[in-house]
N, C-alpha and C positions, 0 to 999 in steps of 0.2 A: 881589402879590395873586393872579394867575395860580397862582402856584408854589403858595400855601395851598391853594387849589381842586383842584389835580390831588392833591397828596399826604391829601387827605382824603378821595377821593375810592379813591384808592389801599387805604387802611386799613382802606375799607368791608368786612364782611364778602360773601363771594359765593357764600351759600346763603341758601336760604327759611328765615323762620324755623320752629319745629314747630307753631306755632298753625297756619298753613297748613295742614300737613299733616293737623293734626287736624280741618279743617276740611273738608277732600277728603274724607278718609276715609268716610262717609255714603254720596257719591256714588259713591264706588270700591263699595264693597262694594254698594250698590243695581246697578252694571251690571253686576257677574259675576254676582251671584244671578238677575239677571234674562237672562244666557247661559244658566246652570242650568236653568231654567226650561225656555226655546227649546228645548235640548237633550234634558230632558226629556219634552217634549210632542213632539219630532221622531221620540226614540225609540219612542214608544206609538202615532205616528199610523202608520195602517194605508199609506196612500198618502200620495205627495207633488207635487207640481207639476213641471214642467220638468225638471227633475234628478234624480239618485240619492241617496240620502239619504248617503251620506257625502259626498258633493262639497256638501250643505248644513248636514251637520257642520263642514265644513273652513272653508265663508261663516261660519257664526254662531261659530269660535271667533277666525280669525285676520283678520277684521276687528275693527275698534275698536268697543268696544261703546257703545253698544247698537245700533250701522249694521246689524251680521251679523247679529244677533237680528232686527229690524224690518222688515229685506230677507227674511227666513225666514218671518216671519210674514205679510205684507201682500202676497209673490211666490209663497211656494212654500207656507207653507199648506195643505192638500184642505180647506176647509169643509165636503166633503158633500152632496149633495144633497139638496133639499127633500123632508121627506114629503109624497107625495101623499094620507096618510091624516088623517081629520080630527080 
């Protein structure tokens, strides 16, 4: 009984199958577009927090996304200062 259990087990295929894949997909393509974004918006902001802005090119691309993006946004961000006008 043993031996059936191992050689069927053997036969198994051992990859995902593409419904997986095409199930990912959504998600993949929502985190890069939303690197795009960071990147984006890194390049147009005047100022940046803590860092130089390529060394927070280099967080938002080669960490896993969306970490580099969200660490970009919520650390190094400039929001700006308030107007004091009314």
């Amino acid at each position: 009984m043993a031996n059936v259990i191992l050689t069927a087990g053997a036969t198994a295929p051992h990859h995902q199958p593409l419904h997986v894949f095409y199930a990912l997909l959504p998600i993949v393509v929502l985190a890069i577009a939303f690197d795009f974004y960071c990147l984006r918006d890194l390049v147009r902001a005047r100022s940046v927090r803590h860092l130089p802005k390529v060394v927070w090119a280099l967080i938002i691309v080669l960490i896993s996304a969306p970490w580099g993006g969200l660490i970009y946004l919520f650390v190094g961000r400039d929001r700006g200062r308030p107007s004091t006008a009314p």
